[in-house]
C-alpha positions in Angstrom: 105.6 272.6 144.1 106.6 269.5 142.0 109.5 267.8 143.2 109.1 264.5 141.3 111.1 264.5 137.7 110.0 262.0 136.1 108.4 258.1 136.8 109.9 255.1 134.8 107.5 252.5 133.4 103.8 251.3 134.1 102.5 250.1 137.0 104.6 251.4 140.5 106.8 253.8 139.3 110.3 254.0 140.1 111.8 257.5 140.4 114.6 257.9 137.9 117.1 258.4 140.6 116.0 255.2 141.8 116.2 253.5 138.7 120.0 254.9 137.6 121.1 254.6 141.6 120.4 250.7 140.9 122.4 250.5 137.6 125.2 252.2 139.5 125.4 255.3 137.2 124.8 257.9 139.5 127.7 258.8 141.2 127.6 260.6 144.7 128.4 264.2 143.1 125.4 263.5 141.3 123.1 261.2 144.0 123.2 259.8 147.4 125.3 261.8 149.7 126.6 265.0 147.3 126.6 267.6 149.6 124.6 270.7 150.2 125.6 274.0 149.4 128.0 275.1 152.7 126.3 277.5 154.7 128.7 280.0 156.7 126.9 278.5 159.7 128.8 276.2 162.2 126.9 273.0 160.9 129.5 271.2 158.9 129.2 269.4 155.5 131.5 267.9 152.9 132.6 270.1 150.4 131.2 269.9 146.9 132.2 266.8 145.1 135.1 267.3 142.3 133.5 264.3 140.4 136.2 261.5 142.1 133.2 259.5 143.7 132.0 256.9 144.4 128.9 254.8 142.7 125.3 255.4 144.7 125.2 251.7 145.0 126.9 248.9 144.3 124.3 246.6 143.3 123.8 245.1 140.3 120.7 246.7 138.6 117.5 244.1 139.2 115.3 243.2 135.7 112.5 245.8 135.4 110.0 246.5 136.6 111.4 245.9 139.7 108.8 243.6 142.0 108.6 244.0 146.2 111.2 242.0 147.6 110.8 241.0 151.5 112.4 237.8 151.8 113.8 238.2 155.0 111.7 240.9 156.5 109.6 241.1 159.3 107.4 240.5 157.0 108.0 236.9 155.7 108.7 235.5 159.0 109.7 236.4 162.5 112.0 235.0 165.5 109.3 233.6 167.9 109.4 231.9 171.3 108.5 228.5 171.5 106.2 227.1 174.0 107.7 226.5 177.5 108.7 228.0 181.1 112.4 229.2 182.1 114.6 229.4 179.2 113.0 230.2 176.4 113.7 228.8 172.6 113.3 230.8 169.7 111.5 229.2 166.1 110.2 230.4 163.2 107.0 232.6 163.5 104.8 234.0 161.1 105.5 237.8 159.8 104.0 241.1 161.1 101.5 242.4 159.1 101.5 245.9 157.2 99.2 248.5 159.0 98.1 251.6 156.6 97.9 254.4 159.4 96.2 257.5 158.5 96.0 259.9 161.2 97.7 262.7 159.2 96.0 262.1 156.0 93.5 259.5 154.2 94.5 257.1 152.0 93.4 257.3 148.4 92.2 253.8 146.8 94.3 252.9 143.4 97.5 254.7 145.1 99.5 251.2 144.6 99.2 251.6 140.8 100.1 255.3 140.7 103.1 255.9 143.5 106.4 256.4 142.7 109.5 255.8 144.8 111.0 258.3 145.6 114.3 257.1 148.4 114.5 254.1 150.2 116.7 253.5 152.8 117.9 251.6 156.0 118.2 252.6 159.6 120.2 250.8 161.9 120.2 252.0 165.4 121.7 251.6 168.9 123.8 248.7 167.7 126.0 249.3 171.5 129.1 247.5 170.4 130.3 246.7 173.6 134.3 245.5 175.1 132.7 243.5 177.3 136.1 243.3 179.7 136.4 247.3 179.9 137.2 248.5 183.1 134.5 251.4 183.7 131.8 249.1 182.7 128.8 249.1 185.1 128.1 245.9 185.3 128.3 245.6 189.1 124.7 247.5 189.6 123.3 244.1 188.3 123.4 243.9 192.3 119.9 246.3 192.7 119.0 246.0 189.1 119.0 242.5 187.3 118.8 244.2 183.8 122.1 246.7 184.2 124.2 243.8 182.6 122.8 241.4 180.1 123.9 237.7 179.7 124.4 238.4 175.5 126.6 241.5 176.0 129.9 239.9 174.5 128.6 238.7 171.6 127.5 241.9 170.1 130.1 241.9 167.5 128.8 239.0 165.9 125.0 240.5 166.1 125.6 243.4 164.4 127.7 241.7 161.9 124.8 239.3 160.9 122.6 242.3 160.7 125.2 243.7 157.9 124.6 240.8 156.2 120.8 240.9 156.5 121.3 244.4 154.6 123.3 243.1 152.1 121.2 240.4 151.1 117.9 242.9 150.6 117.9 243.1 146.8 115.2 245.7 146.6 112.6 247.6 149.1 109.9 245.2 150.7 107.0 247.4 149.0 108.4 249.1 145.9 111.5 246.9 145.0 113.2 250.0 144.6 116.9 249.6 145.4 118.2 250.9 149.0 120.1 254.6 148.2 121.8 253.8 152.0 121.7 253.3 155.4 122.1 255.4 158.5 123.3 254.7 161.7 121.0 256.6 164.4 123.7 256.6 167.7 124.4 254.6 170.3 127.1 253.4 167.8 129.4 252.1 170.9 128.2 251.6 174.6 131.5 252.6 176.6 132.4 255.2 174.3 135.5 253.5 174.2 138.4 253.3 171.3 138.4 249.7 171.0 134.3 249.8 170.1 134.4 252.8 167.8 136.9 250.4 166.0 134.6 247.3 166.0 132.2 249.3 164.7 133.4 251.4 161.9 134.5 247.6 160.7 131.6 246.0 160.8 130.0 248.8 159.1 133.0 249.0 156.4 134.3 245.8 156.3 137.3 243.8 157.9 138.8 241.7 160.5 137.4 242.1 163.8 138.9 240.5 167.4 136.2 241.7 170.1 138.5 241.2 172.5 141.1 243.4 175.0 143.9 242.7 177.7 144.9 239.6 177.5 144.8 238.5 174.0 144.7 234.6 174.8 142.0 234.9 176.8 138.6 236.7 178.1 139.0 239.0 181.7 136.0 239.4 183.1 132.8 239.2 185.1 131.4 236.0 183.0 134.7 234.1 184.0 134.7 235.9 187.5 133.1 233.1 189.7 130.5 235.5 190.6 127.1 234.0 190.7 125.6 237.3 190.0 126.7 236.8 186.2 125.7 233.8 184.2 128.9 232.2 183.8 128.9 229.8 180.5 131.8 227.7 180.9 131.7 227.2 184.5 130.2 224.7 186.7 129.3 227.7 189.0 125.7 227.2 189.6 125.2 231.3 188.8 121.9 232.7 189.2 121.3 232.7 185.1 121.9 229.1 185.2 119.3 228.5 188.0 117.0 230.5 186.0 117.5 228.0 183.2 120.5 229.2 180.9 122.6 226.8 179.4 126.9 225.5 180.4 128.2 226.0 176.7 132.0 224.6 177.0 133.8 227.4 175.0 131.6 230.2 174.9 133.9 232.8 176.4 136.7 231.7 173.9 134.7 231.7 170.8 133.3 235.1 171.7 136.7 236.5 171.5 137.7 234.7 168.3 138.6 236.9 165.2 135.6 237.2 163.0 135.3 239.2 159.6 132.3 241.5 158.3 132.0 241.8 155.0 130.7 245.9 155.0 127.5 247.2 154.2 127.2 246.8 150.2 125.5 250.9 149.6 126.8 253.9 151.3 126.4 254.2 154.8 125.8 257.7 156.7 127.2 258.2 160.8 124.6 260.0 163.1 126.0 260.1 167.3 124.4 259.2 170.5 125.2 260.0 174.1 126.9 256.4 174.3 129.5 257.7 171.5 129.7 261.0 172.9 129.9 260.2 176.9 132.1 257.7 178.5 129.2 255.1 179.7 126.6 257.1 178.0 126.2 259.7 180.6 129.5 261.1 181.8 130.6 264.3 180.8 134.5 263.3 182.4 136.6 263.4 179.3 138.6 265.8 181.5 139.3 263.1 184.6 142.8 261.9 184.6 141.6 259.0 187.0 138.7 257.5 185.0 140.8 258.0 181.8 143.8 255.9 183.5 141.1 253.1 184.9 140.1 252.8 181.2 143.1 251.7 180.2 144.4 250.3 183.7 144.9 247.0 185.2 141.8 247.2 187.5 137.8 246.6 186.8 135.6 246.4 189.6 132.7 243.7 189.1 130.8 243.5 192.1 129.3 245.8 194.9 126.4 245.6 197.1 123.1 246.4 196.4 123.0 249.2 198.0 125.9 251.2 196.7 124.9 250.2 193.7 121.3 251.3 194.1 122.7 254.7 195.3 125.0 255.0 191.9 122.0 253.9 189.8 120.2 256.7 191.3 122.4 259.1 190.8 122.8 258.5 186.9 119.0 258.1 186.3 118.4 261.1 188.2 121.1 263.1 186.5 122.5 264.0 190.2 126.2 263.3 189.0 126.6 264.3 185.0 130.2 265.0 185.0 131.1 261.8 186.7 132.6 263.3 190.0 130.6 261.4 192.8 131.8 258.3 190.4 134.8 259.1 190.6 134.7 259.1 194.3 132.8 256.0 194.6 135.3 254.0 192.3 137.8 254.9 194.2 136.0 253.8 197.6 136.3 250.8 195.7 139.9 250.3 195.0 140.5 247.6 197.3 137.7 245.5 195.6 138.9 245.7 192.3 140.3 242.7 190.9 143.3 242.6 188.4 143.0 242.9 184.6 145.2 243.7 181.9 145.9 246.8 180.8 144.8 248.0 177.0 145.4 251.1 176.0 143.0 250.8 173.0 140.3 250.8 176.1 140.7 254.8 176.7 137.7 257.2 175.7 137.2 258.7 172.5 136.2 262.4 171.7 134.0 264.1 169.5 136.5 265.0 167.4 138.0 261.5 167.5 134.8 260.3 166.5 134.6 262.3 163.4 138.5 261.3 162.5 138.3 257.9 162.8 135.0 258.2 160.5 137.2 260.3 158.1 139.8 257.3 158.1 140.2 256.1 155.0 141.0 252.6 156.2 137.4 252.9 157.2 135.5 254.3 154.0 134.5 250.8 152.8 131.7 251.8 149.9 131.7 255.6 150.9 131.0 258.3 151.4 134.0 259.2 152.8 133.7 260.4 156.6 130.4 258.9 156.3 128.7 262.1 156.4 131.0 263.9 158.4 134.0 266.4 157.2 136.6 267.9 157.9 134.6 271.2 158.3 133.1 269.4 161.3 136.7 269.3 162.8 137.2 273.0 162.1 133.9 273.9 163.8 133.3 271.2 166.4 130.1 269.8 165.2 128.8 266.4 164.9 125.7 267.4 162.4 125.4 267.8 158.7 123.1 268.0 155.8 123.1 265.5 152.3 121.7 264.9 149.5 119.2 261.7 149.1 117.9 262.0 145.6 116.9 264.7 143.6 113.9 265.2 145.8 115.0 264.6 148.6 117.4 265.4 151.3 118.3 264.5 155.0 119.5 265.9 157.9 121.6 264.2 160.7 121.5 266.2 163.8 123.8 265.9 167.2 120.9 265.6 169.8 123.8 264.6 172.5 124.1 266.8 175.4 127.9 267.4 176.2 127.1 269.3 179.4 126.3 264.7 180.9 123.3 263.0 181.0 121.7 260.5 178.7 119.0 262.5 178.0 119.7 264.9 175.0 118.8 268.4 173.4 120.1 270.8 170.9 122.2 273.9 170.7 120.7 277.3 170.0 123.4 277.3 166.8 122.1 274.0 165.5 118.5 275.0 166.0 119.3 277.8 163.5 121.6 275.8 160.9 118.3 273.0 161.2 115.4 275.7 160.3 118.3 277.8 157.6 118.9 274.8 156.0 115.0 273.2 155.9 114.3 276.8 154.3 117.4 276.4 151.7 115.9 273.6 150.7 112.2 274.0 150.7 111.7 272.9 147.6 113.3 269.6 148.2 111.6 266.9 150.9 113.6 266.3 153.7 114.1 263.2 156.4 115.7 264.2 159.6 117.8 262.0 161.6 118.9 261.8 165.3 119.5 259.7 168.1 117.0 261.2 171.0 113.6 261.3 170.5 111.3 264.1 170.8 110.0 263.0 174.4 113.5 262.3 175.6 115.4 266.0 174.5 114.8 266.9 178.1 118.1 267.8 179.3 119.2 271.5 178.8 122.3 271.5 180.3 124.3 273.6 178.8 127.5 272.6 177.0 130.5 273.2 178.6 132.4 275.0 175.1 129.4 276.6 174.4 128.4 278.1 177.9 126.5 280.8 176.8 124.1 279.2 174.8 121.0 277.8 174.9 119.9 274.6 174.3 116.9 273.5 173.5 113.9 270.9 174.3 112.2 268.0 171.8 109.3 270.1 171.8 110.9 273.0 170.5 112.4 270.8 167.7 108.9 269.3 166.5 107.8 273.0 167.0 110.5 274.5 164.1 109.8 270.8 162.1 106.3 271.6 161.8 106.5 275.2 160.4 108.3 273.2 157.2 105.5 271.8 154.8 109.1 269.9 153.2 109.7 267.6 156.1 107.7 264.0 156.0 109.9 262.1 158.8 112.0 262.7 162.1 113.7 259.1 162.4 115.6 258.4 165.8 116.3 255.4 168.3 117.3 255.7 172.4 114.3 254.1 173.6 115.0 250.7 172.1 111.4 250.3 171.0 109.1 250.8 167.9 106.8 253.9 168.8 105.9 255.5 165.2 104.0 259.2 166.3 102.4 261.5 163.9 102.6 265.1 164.5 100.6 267.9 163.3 101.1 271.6 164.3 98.8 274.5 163.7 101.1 275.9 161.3 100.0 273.5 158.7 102.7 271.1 159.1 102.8 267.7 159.4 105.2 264.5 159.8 105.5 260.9 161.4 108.7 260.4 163.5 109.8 257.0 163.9 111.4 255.8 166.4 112.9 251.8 166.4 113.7 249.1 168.7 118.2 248.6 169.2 119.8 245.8 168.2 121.0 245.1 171.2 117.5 244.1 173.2 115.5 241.9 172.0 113.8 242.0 169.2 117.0 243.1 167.6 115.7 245.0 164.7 116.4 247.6 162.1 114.3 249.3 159.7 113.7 249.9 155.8 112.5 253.1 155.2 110.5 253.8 151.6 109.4 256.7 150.3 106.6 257.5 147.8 104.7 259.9 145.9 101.3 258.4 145.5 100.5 260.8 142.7 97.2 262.0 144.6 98.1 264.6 146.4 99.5 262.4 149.7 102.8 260.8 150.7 103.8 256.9 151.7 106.0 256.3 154.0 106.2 252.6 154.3 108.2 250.8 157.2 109.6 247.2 157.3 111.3 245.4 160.0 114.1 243.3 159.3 116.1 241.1 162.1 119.8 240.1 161.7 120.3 237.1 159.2 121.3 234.4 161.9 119.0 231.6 162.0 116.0 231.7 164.5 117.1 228.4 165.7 120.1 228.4 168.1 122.4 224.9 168.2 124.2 225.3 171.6 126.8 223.2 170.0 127.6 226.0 166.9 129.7 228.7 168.2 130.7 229.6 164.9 130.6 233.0 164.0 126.8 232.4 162.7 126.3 230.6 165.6 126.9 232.7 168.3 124.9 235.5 166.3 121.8 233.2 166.6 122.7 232.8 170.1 122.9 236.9 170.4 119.3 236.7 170.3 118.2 234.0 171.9 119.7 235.6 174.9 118.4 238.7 174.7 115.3 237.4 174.8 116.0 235.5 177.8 117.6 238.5 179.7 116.3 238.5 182.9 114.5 242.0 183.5 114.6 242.7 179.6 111.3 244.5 178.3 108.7 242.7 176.4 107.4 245.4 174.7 110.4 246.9 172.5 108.8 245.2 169.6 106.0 247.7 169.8 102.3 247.6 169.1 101.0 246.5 165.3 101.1 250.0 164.1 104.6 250.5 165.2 106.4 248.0 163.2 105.4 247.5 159.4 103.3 250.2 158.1 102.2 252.4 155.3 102.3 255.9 156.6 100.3 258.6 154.7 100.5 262.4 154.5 99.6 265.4 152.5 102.5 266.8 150.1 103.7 270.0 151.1 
C-alpha cells in the first residue's frame, strides 16, 4: 500500500505535510493532533476538530531545501567528565556517533538521496518534577540505600526547563531538517504524584511562572537544611557525608532553588502520555483511598530519617510488591510519628487522581501552543481512560497507551479493554503507519494486578503487547521510558511483523536526555528511523558561583552525575543512542 502523497524537491525529500507543517499552514483539523474517528470503545479521543485550531507549528518556515540541523545534539558535542577522583567536573566532549543498525532489514546504498520524511518528533521522558519538601517523600531509605535520594532532586524545575529550551532552539531534525510535528511526554511526568508537581510541570511544558517551592513560602523545609549528615547539605557547615565525598558548600543554594523562575513553553504542540509516578502517590501506591496518607501530604509533619533497617524492610516491601496499596506504609509511618519533625502545611501537596490528571491537562490556563488537553478529552473523563489515538501526518499516526497499573506497583500492564481499543484501532488504520507510545517497557509490563474499578478484567503482560504489535505490518516503533536508560530492541514475530521499540534514558539521572525521533521512507522498499540525543541547553560547565536560573540547571547535571550510587550506564551502549534504524515497509 502507498502511504507517501507526494515528495517536495530534489535531493532528501520532505513530505508535504512536513513541508506545509513548517510554513504553519496546516492547522490541527488538518495535521498534527486532528483526531481519529471515535470508536464506541472506552479509549477516549478528542472529538473531530470544527476548524477553530491551532497551527501544527509555530515555527517560522526554514529556506528550502531544508539542510540537517544538529547543533546542539548529541551529536555535536556531549557533557563529559573531566579527569579526576571524588567530585567529578563536567566539560565539553566530543558527540556520539550515528550507528545504522539493521537487524530487521538491510540498508539499501543511495537511500540518503531518495528518502523522504515523513514525521519527526520529540520524546521527552521521566522528567520526575519533584516538591522536594513533600511530606511522603522517601527520602529517609537513603539509610540502606545511598541512591533512594539524590543530591540534585530540588533543582528539577530548572532542568527540565532548560530542556524546553533545548527543544525550542532545534530549528529542524538532526538528519532530514525536517521541522519537529511535536513532542511527547512518555510518564513519569511528576515523582510524588502530587498537585503542586502536576502544576510545575504542565508550566514548564506550556509556559509560565514557576515557584518550586511549598510550606513556608520564605524559605526551603527539608532534609537538605535538616542537619542530617545523611543528606548533602549545601549551605551548611555540616560536614554531611556528600561533602566528605567531595561535594561542594554553595552559600545560597537552597534559597535560589526555591526562587520563581519562568519557562517559556515548548514552541510545537506537545502530547501527555502517564506513568505510575503520575498515576500512584510515590510511584507505587495504590492509596488514593487513605485518609491518613492523604492528610500527611498536606500536614505539618515529614519524616527524614530512619534506621537502616526499617528502612531496608520498607524498600523491600515496595521492590518486591509485598505492600501495593500502601497499608504496611501506612502503619510504618505512623510507628514513626514521634520522629517526625515539623513542616508547614500546603494543601497544594495532596495527591492527584486520574481524572485530575486529565483536567488539569484540559485547563486552558495550560494549553500553551495546543492541542488542547494535550491529547486527552473530555471523553477520557466520561470513560475513565488515560489513552488515546492522533493523527501525526497524513501517513502517519500514534497511539499513547496507559501502561500504569492502578491495582499498586511500579511495574505496569494493560487492561483487557485497552488491549482491544489498541489492536481495533491499529486495524482502523492499517493503511496509515503508526508509532506507539507508553511509559513501561515491554520487559517491565509484569504486573497483572488487576484494577480495582475494573475487577473483572484482565490485564495483560509486555509480551502479550509486542505479540498484538507484531500481527500489524503498520507499526514501525513502540517508544517508552521507566528504565532511565537508552536500550533501542528490534522485534520480529512470526507473523511477519516487525518494529524497533525505543526506550530512553530520564532526565532526571544522568545523562539527562531526550530524544528526536525521524521518520523516513527511503523509497526502496525499507523504513528509517533515525534517533538523536539531545541534553538540556545549560552549559556543560558549572560556575558554583551562578545560581541563576541557567546556573543551577548546569548544576542539575553536574550533580546527577556525581550522585552517589547513580548508574553509569543509562547512557546506553553505541547502538542505543544515535542511530539510523531500518525496516521493511509494511
Amino acid at each position: 500500500m502507498s502511504r507517501t502523497r507526494s515528495v517536495a524537491g530534489s535531493g532528501q525529500g520532505i513530505h508535504r505535510r512536513s513541508v506545509l507543517a513548517a510554513t504553519g499552514a496546516v492547522a490541527l483539523s488538518a495535521g498534527v493532533g486532528y483526531a481519529l474517528r471515535p470508536s464506541d470503545s472506552q479509549a477516549a479521543t478528542v472529538k473531530e476538530s470544527t476548524g477553530s485550531a491551532v497551527a501544527a507549528s509555530s515555527r517560522q518556515a526554514p529556506a528550502a531545501p531544508l539542510a540537517p540541523y544538529t547543533k546542539g545534539t548529541t551529536v555535536a558535542s556531549v557533557a563529559t567528565p573531566r579527569a579526576g577522583a571524588g567530585y567529578r567536573r563536567l566539560g565539553d566532549g566530543p558527540g556520539w556517533q550515528r550507528v545504522v543498525r539493521s537487524e530487521l532489514a538491510a540498508p539499501k546504498s543511495g537511500r540518503a538521496g531518495r528518502r523522504t520524511a515523513l514525521a519527526a518528533f520529540v520524546q521527552l521522558t521521566d522528567l520526575h518534577i519533584i516538591d522536594a519538601q513533600h511530606p511522603l517523600r522517601l527520602e529517609y531509605l537513603r539509610s540502606a540505600d545511598v541512591h533512594a535520594w539524590r543530591p540534585h532532586e530540588a533543582l528539577t524545575v530548572q532542568g527540565a526547563i532548560a530542556l524546553v529550551e533545548r527543544i525550542n532552539a532545534l530549528r529542524g531534525a538532526p538528519v532530514t531538517g525536517a521541522p519537529l510535528h511535536f513532542a511527547m511526554t512518555t510518564g513519569d511526568n511528576t515523582d510524588n504524584n502530587a498537585k503542586s508537581e502536576l502544576d510545575w510541570f504542565l508550566k514548564i511544558m506550556s509556559g509560565g511562572r514557576i515557584t518550586p517551592n511549598t510550606g513556608d513560602p520564605r524559605q526551603y523545609e527539608g532534609v537538605q537544611n535538616s542537619g542530617l549528615k545523611l543528606y548533602w547539605q549545601p549551605d551548611a557547615a555540616v560536614r554531611d557525608t556528600d561533602k566528605q565525598a567531595g561535594f561542594p558548600h554553595l552559600d545560597g543554594f537552597l534559597k535560589a532553588a526555591v526562587r520563581e523562575v519562568r519557562s517559556p513553553g515548548l514552541n510545537l504542540p506537545w502530547y501527555s502520555t502517564v506513568g505510575n509516578h503520575d498515576s500512584l502517590p510515590m510511584g507505587c501506591y495504590a492509596s488514593h483511598g487513605d485518609s491518613y496518607l492523604t492528610e500527611l501530604a498536606v500536614g505539618g509533619k515529614k519524616l527524614m530519617n530512619v534506621t537502616a533497617a526499617e528502612a531496608q524492610r520498607l524498600q523491600t516491601l515496595i521492590k518486591k510488591a509485598r505492600d501495593p496499596e500502601g497499608v504496611r506504609y501506612h502503619d510504618f509511618l505512623k510507628s514513626q510519628a514521634r520522629a517526625m519533625r515539623s513542616v508547614t502545611p500546603d494543601e497544594s501537596r495532596a495527591p492527584f487522581t486520574p481524572a485530575d490528571y486529565i483536567r488539569a491537562h484540559l485547563d486552558p490556563a495550560y494549553r500553551g501552543i495546543g492541542p488542547a488537553g494535550h491529547g486527552y478529552s473530555s471523553a477520557n473523563l466520561d470513560a475513565g481512560t488515560q489513552y488515546y489515538a492522533f493523527r501525526i501526518s497524513d501517513d502517519v499516526i500514534g497511539i499513547s497507551l496507559d501502561t500504569t497499573d492502578a491495582g499498586g506497583h511500579y511495574e505496569g500492564s494493560l487492561g483487557a479493554g485497552q488491549l482491544k481499543w489498541l489492536d481495533r484501532t491499529l486495524r482502523e488504520n492499517k493503511d496509515s503507519y503508526a508509532v506507539v507510545f507508553s511509559h513501561h517497557t515491554s520487559k517491565t509490563m509484569t504486573n497483572t494486578r488487576r484494577d480495582p474499578a475494573r475487577p473483572y478484567e484482565r490485564r495483560h503482560t509486555g509480551q502479550e503487547v509486542l505479540a498484538l504489535l507484531g500481527g500489524h505490518r503498520n507499526v514501525l516503533a513502540w517508544v517508552n521510558g521507566h528504565i532511565h536508560k537508552n536500550v533501542i530492541t528490534p522485534h520480529a514475530t512470526s507473523a511477519g511483523g516487525s518494529f524497533w521499540e525505543i526506550s530512553t534514558a530520564s532526565h532526571v539521572d544522568y545523562p539527562q536526555l531526550a530524544r528526536v525521533i525521524e521518520l523516513t521512507d527511503n523509497k526502496d522498499g525499507t523504513i528509517s528511523l533515525f534517533t538523536t540525543l539531545v541534553e538540556s541547553s545549560a552549559p556543560h560547565r558549572t560556575d558554583f558561583s551562578d545560581l541563576s536560573q541557567t546556573g543551577l540547571a548546569a548544576l542539575y547535571r553536574e550533580l546527577s552525575l556525581n550522585a552517589p550510587g547513580a548508574s553509569t550506564s543509562l547512557g546506553g551502549d553505541p547502538e542505543d543512542r544515535n542511530t539510523e534504524l531500518v525496516l521493511k515497509k509494511g
